[in-house]
C-alpha positions as CSV (number, residue, x, y, z in Angstrom):
1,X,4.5,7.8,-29.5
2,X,6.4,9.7,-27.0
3,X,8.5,12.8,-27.4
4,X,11.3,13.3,-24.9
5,X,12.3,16.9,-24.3
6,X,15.8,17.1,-21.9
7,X,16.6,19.8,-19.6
8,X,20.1,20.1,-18.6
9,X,20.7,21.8,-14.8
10,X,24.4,22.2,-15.1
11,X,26.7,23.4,-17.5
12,X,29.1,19.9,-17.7
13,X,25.6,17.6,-18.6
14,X,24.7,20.5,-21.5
15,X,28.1,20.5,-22.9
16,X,27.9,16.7,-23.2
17,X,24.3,17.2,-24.3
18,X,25.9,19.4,-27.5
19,X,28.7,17.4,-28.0
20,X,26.3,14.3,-28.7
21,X,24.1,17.0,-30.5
22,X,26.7,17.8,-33.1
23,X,28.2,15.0,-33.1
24,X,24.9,12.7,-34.7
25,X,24.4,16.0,-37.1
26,X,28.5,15.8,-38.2
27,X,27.8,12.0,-39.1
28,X,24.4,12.6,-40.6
29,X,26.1,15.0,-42.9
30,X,29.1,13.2,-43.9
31,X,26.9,9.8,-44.4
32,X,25.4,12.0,-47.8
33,X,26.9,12.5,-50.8
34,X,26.0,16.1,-52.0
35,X,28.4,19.3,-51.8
36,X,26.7,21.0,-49.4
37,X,26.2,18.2,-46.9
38,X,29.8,17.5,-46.7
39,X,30.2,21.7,-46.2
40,X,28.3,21.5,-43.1
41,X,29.7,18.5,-42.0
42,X,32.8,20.4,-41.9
43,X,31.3,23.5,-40.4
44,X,29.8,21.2,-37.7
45,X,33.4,19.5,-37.2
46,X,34.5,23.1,-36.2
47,X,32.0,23.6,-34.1
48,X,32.9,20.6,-31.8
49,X,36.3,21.1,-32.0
50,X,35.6,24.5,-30.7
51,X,33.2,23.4,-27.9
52,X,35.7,20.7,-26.7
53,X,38.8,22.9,-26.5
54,X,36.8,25.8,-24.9
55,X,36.3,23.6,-21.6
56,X,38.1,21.2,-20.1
57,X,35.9,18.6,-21.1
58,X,38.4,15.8,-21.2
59,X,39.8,16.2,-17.8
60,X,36.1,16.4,-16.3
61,X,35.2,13.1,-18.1
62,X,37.9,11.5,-16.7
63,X,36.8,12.8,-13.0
64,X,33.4,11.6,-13.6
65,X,34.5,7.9,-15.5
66,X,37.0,7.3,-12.4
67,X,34.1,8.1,-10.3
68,X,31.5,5.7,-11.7
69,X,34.6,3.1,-11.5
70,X,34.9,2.9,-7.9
71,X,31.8,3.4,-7.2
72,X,30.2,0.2,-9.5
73,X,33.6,-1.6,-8.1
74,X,32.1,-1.4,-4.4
75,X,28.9,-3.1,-5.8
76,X,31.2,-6.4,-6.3
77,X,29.3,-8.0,-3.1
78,X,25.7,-7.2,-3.7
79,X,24.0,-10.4,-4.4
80,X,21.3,-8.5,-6.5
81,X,24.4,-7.4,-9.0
82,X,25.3,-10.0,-11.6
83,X,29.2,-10.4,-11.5
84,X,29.6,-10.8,-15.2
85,X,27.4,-7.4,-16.1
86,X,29.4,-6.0,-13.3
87,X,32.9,-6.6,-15.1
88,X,31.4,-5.8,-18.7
89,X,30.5,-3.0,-17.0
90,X,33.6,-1.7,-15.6
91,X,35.8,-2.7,-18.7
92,X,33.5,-0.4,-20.8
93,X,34.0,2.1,-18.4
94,X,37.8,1.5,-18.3
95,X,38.4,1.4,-22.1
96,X,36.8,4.5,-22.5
97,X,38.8,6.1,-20.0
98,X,41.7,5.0,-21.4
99,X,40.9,6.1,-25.0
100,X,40.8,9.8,-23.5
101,X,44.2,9.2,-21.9
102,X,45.8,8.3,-24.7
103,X,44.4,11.7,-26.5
104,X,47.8,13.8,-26.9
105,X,47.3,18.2,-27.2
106,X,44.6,20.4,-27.7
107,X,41.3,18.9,-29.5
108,X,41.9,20.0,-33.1
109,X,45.6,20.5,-33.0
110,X,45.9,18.2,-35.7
111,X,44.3,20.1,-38.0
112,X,46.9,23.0,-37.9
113,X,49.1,22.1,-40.4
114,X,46.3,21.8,-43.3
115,X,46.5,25.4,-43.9
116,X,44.0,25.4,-46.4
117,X,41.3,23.8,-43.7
118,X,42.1,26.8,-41.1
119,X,41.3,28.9,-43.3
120,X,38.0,27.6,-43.8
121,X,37.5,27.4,-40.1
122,X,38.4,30.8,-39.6
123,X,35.9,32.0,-42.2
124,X,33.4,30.1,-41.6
125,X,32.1,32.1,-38.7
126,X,31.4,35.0,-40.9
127,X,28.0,34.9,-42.9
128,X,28.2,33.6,-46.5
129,X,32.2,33.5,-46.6
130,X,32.4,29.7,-47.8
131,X,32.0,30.9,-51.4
132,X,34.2,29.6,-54.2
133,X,35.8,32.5,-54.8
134,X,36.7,33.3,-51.0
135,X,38.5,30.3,-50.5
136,X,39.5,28.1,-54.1
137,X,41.0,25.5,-52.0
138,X,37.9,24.3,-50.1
139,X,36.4,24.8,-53.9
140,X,38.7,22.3,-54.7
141,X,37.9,19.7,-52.2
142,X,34.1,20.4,-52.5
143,X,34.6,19.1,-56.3
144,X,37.0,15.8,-55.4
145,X,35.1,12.3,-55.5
146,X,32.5,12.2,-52.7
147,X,33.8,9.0,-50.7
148,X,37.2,11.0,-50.8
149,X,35.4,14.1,-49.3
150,X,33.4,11.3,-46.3
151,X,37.4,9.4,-45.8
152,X,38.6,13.3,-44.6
153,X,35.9,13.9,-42.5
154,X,35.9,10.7,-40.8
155,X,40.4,11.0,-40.6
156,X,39.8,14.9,-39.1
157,X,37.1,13.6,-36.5
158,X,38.8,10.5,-35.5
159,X,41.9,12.0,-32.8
160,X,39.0,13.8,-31.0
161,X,35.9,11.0,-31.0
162,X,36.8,9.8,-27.9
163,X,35.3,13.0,-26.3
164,X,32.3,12.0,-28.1
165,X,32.0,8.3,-27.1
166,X,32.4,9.3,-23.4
167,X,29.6,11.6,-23.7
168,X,27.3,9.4,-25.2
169,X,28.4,7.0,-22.7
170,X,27.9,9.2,-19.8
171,X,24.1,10.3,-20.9
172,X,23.3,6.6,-21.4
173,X,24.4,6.1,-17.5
174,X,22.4,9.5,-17.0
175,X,18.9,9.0,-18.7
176,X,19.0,5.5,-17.2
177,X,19.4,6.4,-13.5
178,X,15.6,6.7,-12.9
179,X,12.3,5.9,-14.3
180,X,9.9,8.1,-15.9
181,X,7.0,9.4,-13.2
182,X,3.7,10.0,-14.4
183,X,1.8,12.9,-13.9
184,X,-0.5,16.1,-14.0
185,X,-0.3,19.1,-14.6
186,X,-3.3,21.2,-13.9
187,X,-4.0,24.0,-16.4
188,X,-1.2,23.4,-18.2
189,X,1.3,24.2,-15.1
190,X,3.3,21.5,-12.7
191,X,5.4,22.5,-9.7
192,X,7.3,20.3,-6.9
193,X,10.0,20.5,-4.7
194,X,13.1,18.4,-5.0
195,X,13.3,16.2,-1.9
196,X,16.2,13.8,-2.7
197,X,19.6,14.7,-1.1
198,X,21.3,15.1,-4.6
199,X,19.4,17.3,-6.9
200,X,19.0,16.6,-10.7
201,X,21.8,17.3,-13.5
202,X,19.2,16.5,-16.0
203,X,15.1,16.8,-16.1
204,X,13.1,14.9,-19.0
205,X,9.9,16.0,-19.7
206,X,8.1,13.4,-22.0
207,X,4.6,13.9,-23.6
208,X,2.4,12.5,-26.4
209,X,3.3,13.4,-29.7
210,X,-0.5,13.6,-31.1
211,X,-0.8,16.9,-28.5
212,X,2.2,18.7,-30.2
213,X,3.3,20.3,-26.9
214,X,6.3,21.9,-25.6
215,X,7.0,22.6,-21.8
216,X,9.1,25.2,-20.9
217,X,11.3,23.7,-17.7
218,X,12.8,26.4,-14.8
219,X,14.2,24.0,-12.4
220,X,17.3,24.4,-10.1
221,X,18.5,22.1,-7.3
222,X,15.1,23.3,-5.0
223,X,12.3,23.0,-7.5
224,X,11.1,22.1,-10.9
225,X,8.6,24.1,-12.6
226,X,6.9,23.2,-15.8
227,X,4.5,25.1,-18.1
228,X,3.1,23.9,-21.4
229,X,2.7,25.1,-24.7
230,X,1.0,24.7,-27.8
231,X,1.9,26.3,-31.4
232,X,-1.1,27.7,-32.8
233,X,0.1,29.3,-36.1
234,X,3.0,31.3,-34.9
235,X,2.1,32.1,-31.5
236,X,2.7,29.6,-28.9
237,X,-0.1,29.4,-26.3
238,X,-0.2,28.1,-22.9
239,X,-2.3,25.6,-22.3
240,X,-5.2,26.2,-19.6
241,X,-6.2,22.4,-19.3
242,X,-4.9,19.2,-17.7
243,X,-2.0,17.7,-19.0
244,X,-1.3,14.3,-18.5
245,X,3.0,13.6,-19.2
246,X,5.9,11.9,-17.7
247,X,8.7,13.5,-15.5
248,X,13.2,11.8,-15.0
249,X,14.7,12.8,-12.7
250,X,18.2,11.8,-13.5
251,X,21.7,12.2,-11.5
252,X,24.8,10.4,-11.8
């Protein structure tokens, strides 16, 4: 079995990267039934909302969706494209475009008028302020019927998990741009230059799982440079043998 570690080389594909991060955790959470899962479901809902509203993630997704459009539209005369993928394609691409459109206001401005709810999100930031007797409210919901508590969640979510579908959808398209490369690295370290005309936006690193190891990645749009580690105990150690693993390059 492989383990897949990601790299992000720009600050749009790491955004994206959290927003599908969160977003798996926020469903996770809410798919329990226990008090304290639904808590940090919530927590994790703020969180996103946050993230989404603090960049213009919406308007860049839509740059990048149009993009991918016109350019898979200009594949319509390769003979080595099949016309029918092509169009599924495109439509995908198209209704999740048009699910962003039709977002109205500020991710999370529909959550305003729950007053109860913003005060939970304003507390939440400080540590151990979701008690009982802070906020009696959220008490009160923590204690109503646990499909009740998982039909909120999912109705809070909803207006802003178009963000989140265009992520996941635009990482898909990402991881699958190129093929994994094996290699070496020689006592533990790997360096190469990056030679194609448009440098990465994301690196994957992917190793065996029965060597437990964890490369640390400094790459930029010259160079990649890897080094691996080992935890022994609590120390992490760098390794001074070969290393046999796989190296994406990816790039929309």
């Amino acid at each position: 079995m492989e383990i897949v570690f990601e790299h992000p080389l720009n600050e749009r594909v790491r955004n994206w990267l959290r927003l599908e991060e969160m977003s798996l955790r926020l469903r996770v959470l809410a798919g329990r039934d226990s008090r304290v899962d639904h808590m940090y479901a919530l927590t994790t809902l703020f969180d996103i909302i946050e993230l989404v509203s603090r960049v213009d993630m919406k308007s860049d997704m839509l740059q990048e969706l149009e993009r991918q459009r016109q350019f898979w539209l200009a594949q319509d005369s390769n003979p080595m494209v099949s016309r029918e993928a092509l169009n599924s394609f495109v439509t995908s691409i198209e209704r999740i475009a048009g699910a962003l459109r039709e977002m109205i206001g500020k991710p999370g401005h529909h959550l305003r008028d729950i007053e109860w709810l913003m005060n939970v999100k304003q507390r939440a930031t400080i540590p151990g302020s979701l008690c009982e007797f802070e906020l009696p409210y959220f008490r009160m919901w923590l204690d109503r019927d646990s499909a009740q508590r998982v039909h909120d969640i999912e109705q809070w979510f909803a207006p802003i998990v178009c963000l989140q579908e265009a992520a996941q959808w635009l990482l898909r398209l990402l991881r699958e741009s190129s093929q994994p490369e094996v290699l070496r690295a020689e006592n533990g370290q790997f360096q190469r230059s990056v030679l194609s005309a448009r440098p990465p936006q994301l690196v994957r690193v992917l190793t065996d799982a029965q060597y437990q190891l964890v490369p640390e990645v400094s790459a930029n749009r010259y160079q990649i440079g890897l080094r691996f580690f080992r935890l022994v105990s609590n120390m992490r150690v760098l390794m001074n043998e070969p290393v046999n693993f796989s190296l994406q390059q990816c790039v929309l």
